[in-house]
Backbone as JSON, one array per atom type, in Angstrom:
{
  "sequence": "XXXXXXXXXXXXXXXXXXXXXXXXXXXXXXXXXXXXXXXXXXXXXXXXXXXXXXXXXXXXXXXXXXXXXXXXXXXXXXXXXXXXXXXXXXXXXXXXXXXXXXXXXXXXXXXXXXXXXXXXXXXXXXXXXXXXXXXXXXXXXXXXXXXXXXXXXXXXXXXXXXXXXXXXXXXXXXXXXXXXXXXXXXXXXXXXXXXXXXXXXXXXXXXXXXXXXXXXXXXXXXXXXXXXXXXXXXXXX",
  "N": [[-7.14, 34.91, -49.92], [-5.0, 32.46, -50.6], [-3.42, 32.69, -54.4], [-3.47, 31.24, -57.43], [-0.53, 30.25, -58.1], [0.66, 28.05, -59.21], [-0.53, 27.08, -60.58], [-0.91, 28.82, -62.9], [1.55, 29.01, -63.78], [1.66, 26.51, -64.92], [-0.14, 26.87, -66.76], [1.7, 28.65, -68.52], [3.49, 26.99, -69.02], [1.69, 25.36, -71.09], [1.15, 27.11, -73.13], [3.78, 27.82, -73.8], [4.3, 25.68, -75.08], [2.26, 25.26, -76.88], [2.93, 26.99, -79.16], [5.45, 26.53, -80.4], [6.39, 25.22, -82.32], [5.32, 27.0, -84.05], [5.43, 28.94, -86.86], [6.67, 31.47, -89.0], [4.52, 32.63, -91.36], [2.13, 30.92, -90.13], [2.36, 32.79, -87.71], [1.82, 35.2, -88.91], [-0.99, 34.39, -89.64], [-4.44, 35.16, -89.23], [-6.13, 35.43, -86.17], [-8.49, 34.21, -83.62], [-9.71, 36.13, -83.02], [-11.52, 39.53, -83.96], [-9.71, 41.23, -86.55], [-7.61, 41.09, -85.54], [-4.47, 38.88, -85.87], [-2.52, 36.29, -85.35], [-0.05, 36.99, -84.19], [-0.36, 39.14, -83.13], [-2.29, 38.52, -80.68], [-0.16, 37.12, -79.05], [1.6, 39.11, -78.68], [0.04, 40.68, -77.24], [-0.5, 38.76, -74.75], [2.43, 38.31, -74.41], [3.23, 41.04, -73.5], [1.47, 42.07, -71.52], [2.36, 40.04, -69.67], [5.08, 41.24, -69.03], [3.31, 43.7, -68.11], [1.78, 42.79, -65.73], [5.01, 42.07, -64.31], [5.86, 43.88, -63.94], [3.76, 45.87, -62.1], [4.45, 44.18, -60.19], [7.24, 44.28, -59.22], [7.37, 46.32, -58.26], [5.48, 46.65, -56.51], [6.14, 45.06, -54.67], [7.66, 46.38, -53.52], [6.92, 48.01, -52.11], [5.47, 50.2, -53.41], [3.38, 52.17, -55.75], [2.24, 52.01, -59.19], [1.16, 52.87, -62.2], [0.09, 50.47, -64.58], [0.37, 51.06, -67.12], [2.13, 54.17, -68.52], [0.48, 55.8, -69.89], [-1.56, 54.89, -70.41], [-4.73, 52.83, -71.63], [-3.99, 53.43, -74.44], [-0.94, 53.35, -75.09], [-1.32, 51.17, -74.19], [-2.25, 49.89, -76.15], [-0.72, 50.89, -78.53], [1.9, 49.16, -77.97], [0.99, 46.9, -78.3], [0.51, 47.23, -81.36], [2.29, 48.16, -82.51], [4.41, 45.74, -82.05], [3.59, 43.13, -82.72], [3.71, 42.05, -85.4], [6.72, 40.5, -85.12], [8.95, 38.05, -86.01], [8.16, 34.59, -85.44], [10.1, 33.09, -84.0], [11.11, 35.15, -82.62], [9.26, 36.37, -81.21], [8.9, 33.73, -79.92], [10.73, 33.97, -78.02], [10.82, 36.53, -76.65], [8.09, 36.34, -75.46], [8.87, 34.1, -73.93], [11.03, 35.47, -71.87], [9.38, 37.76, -70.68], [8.27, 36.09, -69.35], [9.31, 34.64, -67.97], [10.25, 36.68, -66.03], [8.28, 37.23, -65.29], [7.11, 35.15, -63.55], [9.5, 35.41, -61.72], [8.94, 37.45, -60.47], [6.8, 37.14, -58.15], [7.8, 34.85, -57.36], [8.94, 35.67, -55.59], [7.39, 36.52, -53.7], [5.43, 36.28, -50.86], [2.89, 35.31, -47.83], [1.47, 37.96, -46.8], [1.65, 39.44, -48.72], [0.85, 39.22, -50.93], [-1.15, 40.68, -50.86], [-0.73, 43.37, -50.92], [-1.68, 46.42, -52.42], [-2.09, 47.0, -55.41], [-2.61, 49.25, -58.94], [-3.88, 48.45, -60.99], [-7.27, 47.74, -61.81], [-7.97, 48.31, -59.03], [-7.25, 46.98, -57.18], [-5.61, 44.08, -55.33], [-2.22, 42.18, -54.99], [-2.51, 39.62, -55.5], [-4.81, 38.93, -56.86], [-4.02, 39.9, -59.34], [-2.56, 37.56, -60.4], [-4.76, 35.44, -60.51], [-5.87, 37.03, -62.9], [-3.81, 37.15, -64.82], [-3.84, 33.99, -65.21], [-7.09, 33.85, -66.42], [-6.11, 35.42, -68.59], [-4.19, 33.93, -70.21], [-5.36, 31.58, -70.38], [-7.49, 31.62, -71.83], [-6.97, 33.14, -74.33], [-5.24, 31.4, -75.42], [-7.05, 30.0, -76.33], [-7.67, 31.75, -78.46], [-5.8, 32.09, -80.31], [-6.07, 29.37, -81.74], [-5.39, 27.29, -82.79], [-5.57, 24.66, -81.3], [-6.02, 24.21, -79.02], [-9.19, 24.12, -76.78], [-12.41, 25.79, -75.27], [-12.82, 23.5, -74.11], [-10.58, 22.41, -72.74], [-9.59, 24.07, -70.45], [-8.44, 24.2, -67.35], [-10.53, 22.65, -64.58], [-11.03, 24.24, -61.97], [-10.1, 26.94, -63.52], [-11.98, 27.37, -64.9], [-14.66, 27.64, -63.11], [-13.25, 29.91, -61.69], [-13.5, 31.36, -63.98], [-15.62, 32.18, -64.26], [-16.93, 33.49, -61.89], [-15.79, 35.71, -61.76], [-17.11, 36.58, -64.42], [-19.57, 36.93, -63.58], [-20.85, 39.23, -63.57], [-21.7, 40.18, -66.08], [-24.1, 39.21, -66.37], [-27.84, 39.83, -66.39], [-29.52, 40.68, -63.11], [-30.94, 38.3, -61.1], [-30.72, 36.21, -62.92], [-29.45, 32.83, -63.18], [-26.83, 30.63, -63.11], [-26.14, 27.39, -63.84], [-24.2, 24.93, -63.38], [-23.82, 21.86, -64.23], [-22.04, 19.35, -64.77], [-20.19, 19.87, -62.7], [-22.01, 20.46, -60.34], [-22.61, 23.01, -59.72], [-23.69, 26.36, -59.14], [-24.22, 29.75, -59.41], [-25.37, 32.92, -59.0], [-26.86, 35.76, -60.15], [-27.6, 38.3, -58.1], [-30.68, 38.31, -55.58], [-33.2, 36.06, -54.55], [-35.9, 34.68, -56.74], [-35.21, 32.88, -59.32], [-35.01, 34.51, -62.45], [-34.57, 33.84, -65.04], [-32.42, 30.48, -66.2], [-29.27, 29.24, -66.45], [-27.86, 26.97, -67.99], [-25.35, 24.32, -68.29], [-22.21, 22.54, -69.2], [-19.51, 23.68, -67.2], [-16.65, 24.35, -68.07], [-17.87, 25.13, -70.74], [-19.73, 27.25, -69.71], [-17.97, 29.0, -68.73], [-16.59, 29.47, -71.29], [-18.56, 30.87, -73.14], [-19.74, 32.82, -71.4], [-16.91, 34.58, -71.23], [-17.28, 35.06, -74.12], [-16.76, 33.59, -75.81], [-16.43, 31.19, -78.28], [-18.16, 28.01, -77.05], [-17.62, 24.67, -76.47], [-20.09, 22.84, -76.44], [-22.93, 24.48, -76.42], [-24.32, 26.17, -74.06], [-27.61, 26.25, -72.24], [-31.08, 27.62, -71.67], [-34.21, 28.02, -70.99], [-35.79, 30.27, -71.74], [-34.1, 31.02, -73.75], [-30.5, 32.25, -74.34], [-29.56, 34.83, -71.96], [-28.94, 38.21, -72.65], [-25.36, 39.28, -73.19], [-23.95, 41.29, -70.8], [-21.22, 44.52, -70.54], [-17.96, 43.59, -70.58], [-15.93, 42.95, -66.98], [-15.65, 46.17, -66.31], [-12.41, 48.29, -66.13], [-11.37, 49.77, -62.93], [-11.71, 53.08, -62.58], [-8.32, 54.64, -62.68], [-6.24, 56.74, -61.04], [-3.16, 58.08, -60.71], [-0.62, 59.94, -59.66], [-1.58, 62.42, -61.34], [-2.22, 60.26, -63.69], [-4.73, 59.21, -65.6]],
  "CA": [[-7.07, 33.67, -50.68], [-3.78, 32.46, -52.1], [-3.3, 33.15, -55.63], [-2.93, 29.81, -57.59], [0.61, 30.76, -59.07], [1.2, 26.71, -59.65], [-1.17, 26.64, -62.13], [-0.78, 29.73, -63.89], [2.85, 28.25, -64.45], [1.1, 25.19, -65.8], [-0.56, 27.43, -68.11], [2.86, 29.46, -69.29], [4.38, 25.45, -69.95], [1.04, 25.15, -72.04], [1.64, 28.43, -74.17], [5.03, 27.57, -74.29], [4.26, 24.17, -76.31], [1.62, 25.62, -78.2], [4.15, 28.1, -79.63], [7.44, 26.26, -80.29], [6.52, 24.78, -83.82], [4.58, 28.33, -85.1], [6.54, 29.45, -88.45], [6.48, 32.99, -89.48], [3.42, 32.46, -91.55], [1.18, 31.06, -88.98], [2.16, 33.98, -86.71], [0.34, 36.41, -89.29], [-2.42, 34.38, -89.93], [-5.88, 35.53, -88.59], [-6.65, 34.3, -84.68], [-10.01, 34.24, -83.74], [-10.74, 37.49, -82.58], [-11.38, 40.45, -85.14], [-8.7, 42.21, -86.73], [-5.67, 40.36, -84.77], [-3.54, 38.15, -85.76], [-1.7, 35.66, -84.24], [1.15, 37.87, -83.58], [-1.31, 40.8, -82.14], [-2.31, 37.89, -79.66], [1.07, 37.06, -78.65], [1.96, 40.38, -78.33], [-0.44, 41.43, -76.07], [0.41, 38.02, -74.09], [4.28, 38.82, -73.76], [3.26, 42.6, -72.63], [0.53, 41.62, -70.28], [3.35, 39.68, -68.54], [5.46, 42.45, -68.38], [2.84, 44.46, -67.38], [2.21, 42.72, -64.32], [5.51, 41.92, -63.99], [6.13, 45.99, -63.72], [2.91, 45.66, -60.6], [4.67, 43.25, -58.6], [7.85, 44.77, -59.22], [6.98, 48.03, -57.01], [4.62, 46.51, -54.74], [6.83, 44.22, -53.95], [9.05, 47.61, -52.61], [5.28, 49.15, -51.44], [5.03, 51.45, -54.62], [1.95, 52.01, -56.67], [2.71, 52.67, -60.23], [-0.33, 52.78, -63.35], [-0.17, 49.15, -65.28], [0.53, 51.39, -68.53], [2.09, 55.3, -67.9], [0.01, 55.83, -71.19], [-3.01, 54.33, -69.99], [-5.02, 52.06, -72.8], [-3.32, 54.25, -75.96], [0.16, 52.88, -74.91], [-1.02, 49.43, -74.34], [-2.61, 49.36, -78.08], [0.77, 51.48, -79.6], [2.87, 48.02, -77.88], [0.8, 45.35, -79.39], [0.49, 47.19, -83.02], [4.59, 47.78, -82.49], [5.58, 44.22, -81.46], [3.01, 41.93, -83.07], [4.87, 41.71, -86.43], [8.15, 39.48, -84.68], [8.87, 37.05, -85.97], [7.95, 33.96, -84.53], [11.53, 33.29, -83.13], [10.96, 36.56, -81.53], [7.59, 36.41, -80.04], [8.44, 33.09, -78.66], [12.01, 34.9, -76.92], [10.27, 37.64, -75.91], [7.16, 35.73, -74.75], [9.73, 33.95, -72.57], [11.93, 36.23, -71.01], [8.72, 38.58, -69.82], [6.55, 35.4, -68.33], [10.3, 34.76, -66.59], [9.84, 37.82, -65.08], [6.92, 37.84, -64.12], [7.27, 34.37, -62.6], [10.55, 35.66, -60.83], [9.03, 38.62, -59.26], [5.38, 36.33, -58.01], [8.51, 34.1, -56.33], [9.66, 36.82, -54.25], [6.16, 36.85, -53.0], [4.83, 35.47, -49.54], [2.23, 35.59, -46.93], [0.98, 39.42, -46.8], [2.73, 40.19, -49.81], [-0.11, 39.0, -51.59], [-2.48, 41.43, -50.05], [-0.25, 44.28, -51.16], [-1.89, 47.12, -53.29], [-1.95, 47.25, -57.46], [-3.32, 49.86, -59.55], [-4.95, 46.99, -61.69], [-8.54, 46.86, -61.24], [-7.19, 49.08, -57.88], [-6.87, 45.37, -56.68], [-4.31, 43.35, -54.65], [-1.06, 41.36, -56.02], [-3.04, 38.53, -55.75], [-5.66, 39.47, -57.9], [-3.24, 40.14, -61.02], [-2.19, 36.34, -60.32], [-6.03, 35.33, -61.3], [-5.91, 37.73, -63.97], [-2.6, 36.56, -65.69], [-4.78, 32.69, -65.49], [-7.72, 34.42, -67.6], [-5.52, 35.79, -69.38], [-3.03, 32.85, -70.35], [-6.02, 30.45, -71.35], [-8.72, 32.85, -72.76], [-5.92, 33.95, -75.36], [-4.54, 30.49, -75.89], [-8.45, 29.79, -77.7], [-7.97, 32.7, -79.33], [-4.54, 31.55, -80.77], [-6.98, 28.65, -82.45], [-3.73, 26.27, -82.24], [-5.86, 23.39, -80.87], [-6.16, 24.35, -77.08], [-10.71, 24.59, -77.15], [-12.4, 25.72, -73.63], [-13.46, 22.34, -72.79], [-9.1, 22.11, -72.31], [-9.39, 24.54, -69.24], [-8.95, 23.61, -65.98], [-11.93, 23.26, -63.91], [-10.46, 25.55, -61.56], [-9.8, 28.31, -64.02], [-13.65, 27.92, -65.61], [-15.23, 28.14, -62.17], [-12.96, 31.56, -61.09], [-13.48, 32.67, -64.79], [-17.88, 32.23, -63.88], [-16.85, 34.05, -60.73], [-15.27, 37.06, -62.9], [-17.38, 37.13, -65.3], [-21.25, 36.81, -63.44], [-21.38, 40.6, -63.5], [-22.47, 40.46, -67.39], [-25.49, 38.96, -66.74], [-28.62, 40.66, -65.97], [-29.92, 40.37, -62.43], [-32.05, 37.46, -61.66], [-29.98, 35.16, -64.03], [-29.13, 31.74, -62.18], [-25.97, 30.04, -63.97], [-25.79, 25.91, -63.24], [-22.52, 23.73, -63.71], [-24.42, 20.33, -64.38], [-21.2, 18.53, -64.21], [-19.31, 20.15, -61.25], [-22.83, 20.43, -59.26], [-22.23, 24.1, -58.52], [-24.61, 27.45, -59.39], [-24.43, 30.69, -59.17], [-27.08, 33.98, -58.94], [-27.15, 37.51, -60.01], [-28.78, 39.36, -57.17], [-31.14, 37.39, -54.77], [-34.59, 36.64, -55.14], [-36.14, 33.27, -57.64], [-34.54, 33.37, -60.63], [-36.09, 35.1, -64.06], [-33.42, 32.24, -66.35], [-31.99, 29.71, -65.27], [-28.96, 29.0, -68.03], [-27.41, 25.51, -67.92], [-24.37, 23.58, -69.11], [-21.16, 22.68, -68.32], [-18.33, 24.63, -66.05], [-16.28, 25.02, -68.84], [-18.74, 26.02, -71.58], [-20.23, 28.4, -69.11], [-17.22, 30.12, -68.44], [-16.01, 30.42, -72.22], [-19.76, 31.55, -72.68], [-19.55, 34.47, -70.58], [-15.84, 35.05, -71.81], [-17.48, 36.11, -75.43], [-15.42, 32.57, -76.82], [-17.46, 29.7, -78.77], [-18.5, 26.5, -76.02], [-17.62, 23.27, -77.1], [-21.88, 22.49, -75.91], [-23.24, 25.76, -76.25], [-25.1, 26.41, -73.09], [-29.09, 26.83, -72.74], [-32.02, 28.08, -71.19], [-35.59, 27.59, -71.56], [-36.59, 31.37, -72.79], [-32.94, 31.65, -74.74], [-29.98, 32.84, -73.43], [-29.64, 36.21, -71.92], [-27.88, 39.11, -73.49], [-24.39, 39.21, -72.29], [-23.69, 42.86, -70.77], [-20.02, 44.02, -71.09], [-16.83, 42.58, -69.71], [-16.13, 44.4, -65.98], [-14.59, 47.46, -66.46], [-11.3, 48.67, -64.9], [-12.05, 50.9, -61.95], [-10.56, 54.57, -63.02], [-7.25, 55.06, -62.08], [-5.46, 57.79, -60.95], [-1.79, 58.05, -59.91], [0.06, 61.39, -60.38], [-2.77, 63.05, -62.21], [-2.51, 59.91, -64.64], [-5.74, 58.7, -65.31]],
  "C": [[-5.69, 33.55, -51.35], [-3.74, 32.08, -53.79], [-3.12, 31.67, -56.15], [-1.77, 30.02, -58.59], [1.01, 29.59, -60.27], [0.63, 26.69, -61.13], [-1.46, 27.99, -63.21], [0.72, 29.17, -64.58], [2.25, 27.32, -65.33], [0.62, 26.14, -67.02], [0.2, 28.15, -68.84], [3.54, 28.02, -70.18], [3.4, 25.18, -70.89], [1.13, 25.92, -73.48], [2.84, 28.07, -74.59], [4.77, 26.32, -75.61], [3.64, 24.63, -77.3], [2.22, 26.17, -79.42], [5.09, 27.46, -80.38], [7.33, 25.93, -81.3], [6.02, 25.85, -84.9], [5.92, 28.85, -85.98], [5.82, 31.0, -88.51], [4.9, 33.42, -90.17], [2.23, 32.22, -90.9], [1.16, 32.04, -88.3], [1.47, 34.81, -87.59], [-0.63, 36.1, -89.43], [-3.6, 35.1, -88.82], [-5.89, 34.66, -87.01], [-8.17, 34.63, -84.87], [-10.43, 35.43, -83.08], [-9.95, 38.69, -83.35], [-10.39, 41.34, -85.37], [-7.21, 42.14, -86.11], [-5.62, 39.29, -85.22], [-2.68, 37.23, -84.9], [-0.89, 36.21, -83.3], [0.71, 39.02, -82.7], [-1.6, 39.7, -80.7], [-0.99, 37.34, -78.91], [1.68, 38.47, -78.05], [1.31, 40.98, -77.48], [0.22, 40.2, -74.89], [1.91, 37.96, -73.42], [4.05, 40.15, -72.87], [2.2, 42.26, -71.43], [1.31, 41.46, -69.03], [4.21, 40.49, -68.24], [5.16, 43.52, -68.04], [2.64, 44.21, -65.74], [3.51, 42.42, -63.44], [5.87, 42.95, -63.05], [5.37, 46.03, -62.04], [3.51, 45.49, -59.66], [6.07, 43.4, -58.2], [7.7, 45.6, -57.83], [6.24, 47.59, -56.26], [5.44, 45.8, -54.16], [7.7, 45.38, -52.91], [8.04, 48.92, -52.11], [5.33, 50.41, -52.23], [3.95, 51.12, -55.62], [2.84, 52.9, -57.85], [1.61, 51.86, -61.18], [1.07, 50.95, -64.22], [0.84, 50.12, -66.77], [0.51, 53.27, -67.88], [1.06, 56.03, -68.52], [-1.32, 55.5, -71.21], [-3.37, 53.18, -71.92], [-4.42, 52.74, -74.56], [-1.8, 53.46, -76.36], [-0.06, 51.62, -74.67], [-1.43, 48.64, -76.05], [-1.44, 49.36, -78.66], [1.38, 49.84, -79.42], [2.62, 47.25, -78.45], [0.41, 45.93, -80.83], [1.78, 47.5, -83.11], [5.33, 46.58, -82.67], [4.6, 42.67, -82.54], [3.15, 41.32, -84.53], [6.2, 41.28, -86.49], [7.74, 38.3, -85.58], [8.62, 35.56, -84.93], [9.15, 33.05, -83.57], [11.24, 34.31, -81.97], [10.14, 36.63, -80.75], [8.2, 35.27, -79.21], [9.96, 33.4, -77.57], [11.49, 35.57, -76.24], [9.13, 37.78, -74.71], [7.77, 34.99, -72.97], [10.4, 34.47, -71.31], [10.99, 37.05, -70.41], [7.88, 37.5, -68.83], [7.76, 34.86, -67.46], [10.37, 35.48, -65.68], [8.83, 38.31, -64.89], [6.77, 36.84, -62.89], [8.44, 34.31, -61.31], [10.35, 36.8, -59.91], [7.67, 38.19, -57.96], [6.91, 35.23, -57.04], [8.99, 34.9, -55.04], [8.43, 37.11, -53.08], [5.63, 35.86, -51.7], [3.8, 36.27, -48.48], [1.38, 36.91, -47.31], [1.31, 39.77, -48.0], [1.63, 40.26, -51.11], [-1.53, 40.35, -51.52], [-1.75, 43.4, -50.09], [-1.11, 44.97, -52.6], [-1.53, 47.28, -54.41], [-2.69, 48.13, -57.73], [-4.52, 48.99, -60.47], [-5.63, 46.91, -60.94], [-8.53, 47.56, -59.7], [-7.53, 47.34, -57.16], [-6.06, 45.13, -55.81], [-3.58, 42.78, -55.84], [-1.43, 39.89, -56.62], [-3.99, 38.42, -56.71], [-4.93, 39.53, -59.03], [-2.64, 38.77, -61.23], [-3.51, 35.48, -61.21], [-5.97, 35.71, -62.71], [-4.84, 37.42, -64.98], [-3.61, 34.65, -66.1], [-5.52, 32.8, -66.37], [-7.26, 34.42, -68.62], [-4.84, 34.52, -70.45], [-4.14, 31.46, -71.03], [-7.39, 30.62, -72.03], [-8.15, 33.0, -73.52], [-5.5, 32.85, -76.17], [-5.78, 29.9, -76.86], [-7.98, 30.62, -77.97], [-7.15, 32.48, -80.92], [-5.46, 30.54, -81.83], [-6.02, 27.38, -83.12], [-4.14, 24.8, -81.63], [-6.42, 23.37, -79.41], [-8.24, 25.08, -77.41], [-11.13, 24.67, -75.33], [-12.87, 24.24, -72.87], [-11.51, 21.59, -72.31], [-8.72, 22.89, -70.8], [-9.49, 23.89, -68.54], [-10.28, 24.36, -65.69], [-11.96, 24.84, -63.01], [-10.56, 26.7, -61.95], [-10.99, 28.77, -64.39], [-14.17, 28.36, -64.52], [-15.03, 30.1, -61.55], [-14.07, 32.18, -62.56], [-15.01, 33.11, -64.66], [-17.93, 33.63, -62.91], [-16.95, 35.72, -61.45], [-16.39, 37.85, -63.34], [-19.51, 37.75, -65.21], [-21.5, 38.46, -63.69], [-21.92, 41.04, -65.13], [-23.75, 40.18, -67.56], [-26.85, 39.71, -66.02], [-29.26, 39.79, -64.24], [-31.39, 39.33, -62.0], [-31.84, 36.44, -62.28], [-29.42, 34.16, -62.77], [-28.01, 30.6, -63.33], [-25.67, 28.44, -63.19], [-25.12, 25.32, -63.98], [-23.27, 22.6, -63.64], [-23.05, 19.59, -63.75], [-20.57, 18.93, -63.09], [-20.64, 20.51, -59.75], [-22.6, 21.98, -58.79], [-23.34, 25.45, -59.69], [-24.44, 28.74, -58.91], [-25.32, 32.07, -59.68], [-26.59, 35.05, -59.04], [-28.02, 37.98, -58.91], [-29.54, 38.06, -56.59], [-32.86, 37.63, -54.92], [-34.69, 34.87, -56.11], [-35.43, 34.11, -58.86], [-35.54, 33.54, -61.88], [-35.66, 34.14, -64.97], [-32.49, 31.85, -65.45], [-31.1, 29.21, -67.07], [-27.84, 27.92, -67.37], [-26.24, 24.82, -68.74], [-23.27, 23.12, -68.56], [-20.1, 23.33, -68.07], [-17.6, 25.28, -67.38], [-16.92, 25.8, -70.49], [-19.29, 26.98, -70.82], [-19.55, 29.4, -69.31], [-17.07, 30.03, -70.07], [-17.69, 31.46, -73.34], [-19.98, 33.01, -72.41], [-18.58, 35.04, -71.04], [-15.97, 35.2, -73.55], [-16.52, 34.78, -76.3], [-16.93, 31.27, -77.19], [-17.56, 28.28, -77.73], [-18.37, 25.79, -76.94], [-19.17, 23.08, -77.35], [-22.01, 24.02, -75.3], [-24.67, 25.1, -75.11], [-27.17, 26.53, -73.21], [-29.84, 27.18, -71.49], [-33.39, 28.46, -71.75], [-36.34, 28.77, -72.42], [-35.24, 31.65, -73.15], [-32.36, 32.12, -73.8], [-30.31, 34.38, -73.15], [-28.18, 36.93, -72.51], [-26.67, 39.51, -72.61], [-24.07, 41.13, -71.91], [-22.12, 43.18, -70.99], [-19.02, 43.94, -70.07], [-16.48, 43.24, -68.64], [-15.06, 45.0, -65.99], [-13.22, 47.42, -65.29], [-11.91, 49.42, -64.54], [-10.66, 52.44, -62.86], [-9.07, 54.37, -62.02], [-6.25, 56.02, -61.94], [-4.34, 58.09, -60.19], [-0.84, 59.06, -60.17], [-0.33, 62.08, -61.46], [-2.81, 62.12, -63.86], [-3.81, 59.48, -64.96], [-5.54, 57.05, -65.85]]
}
């Protein structure tokens, strides 16, 4: 499948705007998820991108190299290091890594896509998706004005795709407005949970729905978000 790069751009020119008027103050205030800050969300945002930038870097030259040498310890240390910039800084820094990530994703064609990542032990294409998630899952978080009924359809449908593995088997998820459904496991369904595309997906993504979703015996309990697969690359784990 090709990667939809176009509109992950679209979503870096969205971040970008959101950004450009934040004052120093706003960057420390509170975002909406516990214990971060604006600037902690930004900061993972800028490193993210130069995490996969790092990916597509080396695959691009058929080398596997870990996301983080440090594994999850070293991706916390960066965003409690960096997420006190000023907001000058975050939005420089924000820039110059989602340049390079978008400059190494240009170098990319055909097969190139289908080249091996440690991420998720995935393809290149796959961390293309995952930067999308990323880029407008974060931008609610930010709490800046951007709410999930602002996603593309597009991005809600993948993020359903993503995210069906939280729900318990048996669970039947329906898009009213986009006409589309999908099933845990096979078989009649035990709940049947209803709404629309983009409340579904921010739903499942653990974020407040514009029109919180329903189902006739209550929703079901969300399980948790799908793990990275272990990874091991020169006895890193």
């Amino acid at each position: 499948m090709q990667p939809p790069v176009a509109a992950v751009i679209e979503a870096h020119l969205e971040l970008k705007r959101l950004v450009a008027g934040l004052d120093d103050r706003q960057v420390s205030a509170a975002s909406a998820l516990p214990g971060w800050s604006r600037g902690h969300v930004l900061a993972h945002l800028t490193d993210n991108a130069r995490m996969f930038a790092r990916l597509a870097e080396h695959a691009l030259r058929g080398e596997l190299v870990a996301g983080y040498d440090g594994g999850t310890d070293e991706r916390n240390a960066i965003i409690a290091a960096t997420a006190g910039r000023s907001a000058a800084e975050h939005r420089a820094q924000l820039a110059a890594q989602t340049a390079r990530l978008e400059a190494a994703w240009a170098r990319a064609a055909g097969t190139d896509w289908r080249r091996p990542v440690t991420f998720r032990n995935a393809d290149l294409a796959a961390t293309v998706f995952a930067r999308w998630r990323e880029a407008w899952i974060h931008m609610v978080d930010l709490e800046l004005g951007v709410r999930p009924d602002d996603w593309p359809e597009g991005l809600a449908a993948h993020a359903i795709d993503f995210l069906l593995v939280r729900l318990p088997a048996g669970t039947h998820v329906r898009a009213e407005d986009v006409r589309r459904q999908w099933s845990v496991g096979d078989g009649p369904p035990d709940t049947v949970v209803t709404g629309g595309v983009r409340d579904l997906a921010a739903w499942l993504a653990g974020r407040t729905p514009v029109v919180p979703p329903v189902a006739t015996a209550g929703l079901p309990a969300l399980g948790p978000w799908p793990p990275h697969p272990p990874q091991r690359l020169g006895g890193i784990p």
